[in-house]
Each structure stands twice: as C-alpha cells, then as structure tokens.
MARROMI-312305 format. One record per residue (C-alpha): residue in three letters; x, y, z. Coordinates in steps of 0.02 Angstrom, whole numbers, always signed. Example, Ala and Ser with C-alpha at 12.3 -4.5 7.8 and 13.67 -1.06 7.14 Angstrom:
REM residues 2
  rest       x       y       z
   ALA    +615    -225    +390
   SER    +684     -53    +357
REM end
This chain:
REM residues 88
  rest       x       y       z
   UNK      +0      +0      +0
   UNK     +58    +158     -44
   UNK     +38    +226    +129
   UNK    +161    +108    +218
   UNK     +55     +52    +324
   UNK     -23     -96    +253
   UNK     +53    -263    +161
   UNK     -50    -385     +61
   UNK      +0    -580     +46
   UNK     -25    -668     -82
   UNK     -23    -816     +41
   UNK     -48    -863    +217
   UNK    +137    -870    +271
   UNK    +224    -857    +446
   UNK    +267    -660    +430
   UNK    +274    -581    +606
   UNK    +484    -642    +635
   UNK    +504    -582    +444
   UNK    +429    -450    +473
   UNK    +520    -350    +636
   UNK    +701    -413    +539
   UNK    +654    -343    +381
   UNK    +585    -169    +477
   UNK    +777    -163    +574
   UNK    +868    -187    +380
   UNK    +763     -61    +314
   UNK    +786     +83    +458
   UNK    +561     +46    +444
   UNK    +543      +1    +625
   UNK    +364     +31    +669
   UNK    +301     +73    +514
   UNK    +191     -80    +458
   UNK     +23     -57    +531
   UNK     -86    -203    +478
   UNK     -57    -361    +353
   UNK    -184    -410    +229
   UNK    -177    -609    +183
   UNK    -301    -731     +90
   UNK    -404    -834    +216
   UNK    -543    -973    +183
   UNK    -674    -981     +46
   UNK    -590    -826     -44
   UNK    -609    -731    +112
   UNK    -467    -602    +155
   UNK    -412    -572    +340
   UNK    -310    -429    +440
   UNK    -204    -453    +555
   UNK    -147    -311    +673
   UNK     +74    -295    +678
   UNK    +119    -313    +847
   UNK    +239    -203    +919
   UNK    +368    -328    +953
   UNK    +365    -527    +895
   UNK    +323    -585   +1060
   UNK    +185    -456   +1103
   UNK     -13    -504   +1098
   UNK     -54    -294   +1078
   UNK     -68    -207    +924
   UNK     +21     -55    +855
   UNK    -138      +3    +809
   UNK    -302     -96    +826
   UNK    -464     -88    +731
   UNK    -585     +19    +783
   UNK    -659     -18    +962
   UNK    -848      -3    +885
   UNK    -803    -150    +766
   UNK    -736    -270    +882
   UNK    -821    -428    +929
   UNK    -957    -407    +797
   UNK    -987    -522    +685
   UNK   -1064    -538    +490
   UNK   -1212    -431    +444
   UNK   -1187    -342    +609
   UNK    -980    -303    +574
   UNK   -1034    -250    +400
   UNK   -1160    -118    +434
   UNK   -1041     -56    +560
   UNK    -893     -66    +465
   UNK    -955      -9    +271
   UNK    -851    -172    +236
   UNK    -978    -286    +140
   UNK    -954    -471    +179
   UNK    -855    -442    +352
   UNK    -852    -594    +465
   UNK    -793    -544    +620
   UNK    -662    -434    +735
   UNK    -565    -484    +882
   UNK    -627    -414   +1038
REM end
C-alpha cells in the first residue's frame, strides 16, 4: 500500500519474525500497521502488527466499535460488505 502502512500476501505465510528483521534492515521500524492475507473460501483477513514478535497488543487496533461483531452486524458497522468478524 502506498501509505506504508499496510502489506498484502499473496499467501498465508508465517510473517510476524520476517517482518520486525526486515523493519531493522530497512531503518522501517514501526512502520507496518496491519497485514492483509487470503483466508478461507476466498475470504481475506487482517491481522494487526504487533509491536514486538512476542507481544499479543497491536500497534494500532481496529476500531473499538467493530470489535467482537460479527457478519451482517460487522458490515453495517464497518461499510465493509461481507465482514465476518473482529477480535474483541
């Protein structure tokens, strides 16, 4: 994404240890907000970057209105059509 912010997979992969030694080469530490990947049934997920590899918190989360919806609910909340559900 042109922002930064955001990568896209083509794949499901093992990233996050990638990831942080990639950011450190590239003086980018910090930078990568959220990665985009292909999950089941052609569905797409988002995963929050933590801020280091063995962290559970987010450098930045989803919105706090979005999480622990789910489907119809998540979509008309989000504007995303199709959503499935957030993390709470």
């Amino acid at each position: 994404h042109p922002s930064g912010q955001i990568a896209m997979l083509a794949q499901a992969c093992p990233w996050k240890d990638h990831l942080f030694d990639l950011e450190a080469e590239q003086g980018l530490v910090g930078q990568l907000l959220y990665v985009l990947y292909p999950g089941e049934a052609g569905s797409w997920r988002v995963q929050a970057v933590p801020p280091s590899s063995d962290s559970f918190d987010s450098r930045k989360k989803l919105p706090a209105a979005w999480r622990g919806l789910r489907d119809g609910e998540l979509s008309a909340q989000s504007g995303v059509d199709g959503s499935i559900f957030v993390h709470a």
